[in-house]
C-alpha positions in Angstrom: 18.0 -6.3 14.1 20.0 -9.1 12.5 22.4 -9.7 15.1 19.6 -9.6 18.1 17.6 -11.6 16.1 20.6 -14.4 15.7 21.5 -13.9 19.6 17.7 -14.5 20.6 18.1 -17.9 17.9 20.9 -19.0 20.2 19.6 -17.9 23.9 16.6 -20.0 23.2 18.5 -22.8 22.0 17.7 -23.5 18.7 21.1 -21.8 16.8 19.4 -24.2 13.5 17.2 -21.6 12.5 19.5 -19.2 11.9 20.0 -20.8 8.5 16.2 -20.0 8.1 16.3 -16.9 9.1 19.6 -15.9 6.7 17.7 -16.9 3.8 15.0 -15.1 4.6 17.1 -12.5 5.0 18.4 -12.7 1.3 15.2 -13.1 -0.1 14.1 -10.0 1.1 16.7 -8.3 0.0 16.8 -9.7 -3.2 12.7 -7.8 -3.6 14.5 -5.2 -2.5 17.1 -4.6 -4.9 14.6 -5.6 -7.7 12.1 -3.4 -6.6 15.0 -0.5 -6.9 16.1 -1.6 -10.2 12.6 -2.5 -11.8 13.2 -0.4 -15.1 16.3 -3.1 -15.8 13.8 -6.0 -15.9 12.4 -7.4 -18.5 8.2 -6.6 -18.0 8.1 -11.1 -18.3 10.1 -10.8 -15.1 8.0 -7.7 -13.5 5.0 -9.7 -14.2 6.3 -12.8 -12.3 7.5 -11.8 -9.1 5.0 -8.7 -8.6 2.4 -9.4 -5.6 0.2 -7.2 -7.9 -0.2 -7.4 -11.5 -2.7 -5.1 -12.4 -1.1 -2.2 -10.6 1.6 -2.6 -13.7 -1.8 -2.6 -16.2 -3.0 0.3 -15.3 0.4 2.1 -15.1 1.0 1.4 -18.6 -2.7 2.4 -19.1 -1.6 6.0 -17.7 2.2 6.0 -18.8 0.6 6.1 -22.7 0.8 8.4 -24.9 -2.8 8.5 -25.8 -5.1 11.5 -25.2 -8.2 10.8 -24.4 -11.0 13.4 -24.7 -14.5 13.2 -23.2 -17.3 15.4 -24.6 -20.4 16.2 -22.3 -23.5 16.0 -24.3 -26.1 18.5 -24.3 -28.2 16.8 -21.9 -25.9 15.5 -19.7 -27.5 15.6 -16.0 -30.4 14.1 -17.6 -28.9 10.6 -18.9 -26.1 10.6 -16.1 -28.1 7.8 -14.0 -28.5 5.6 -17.2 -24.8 5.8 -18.0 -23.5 5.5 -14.7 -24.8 1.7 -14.7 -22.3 0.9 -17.3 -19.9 1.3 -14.6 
């Protein structure tokens, strides 16, 4: 992919992108090897160059160690529409 990409850069003339295209081609890998060694990073760092931040919230949310337990009341069915609206 690299190498047809740098030969179409030069049979349409224009071999100045290809300094363009090789950093784009280190900035992706550098994601890449980030993304493969996220556990080394600092969760500062994980917050800055994640695309989504609240996928890492609700990760710790689940990666806890708190149990949560939900009761059902007696008359469940009953107040399930009025509770619902909450959320």
């Amino acid at each position: 992919m690299v190498k047809s990409t740098i030969a179409y850069l030069f049979a349409i003339r224009k071999p100045w992108l290809i300094f363009h295209f090789g950093m784009q081609c280190v900035g992706k890998y550098a994601g890449f090897w980030m993304g493969r060694h996220y556990e080394k990073l600092s969760r500062k760092q994980i917050l800055k160059y994640t695309m989504n931040p609240g996928y890492w919230d609700m990760r710790e949310m689940f990666m806890s160690k708190t149990l949560y337990i939900v009761i059902p009341c007696y008359n469940e069915q009953e107040v399930l529409p009025e509770t619902s609206k909450d959320y």
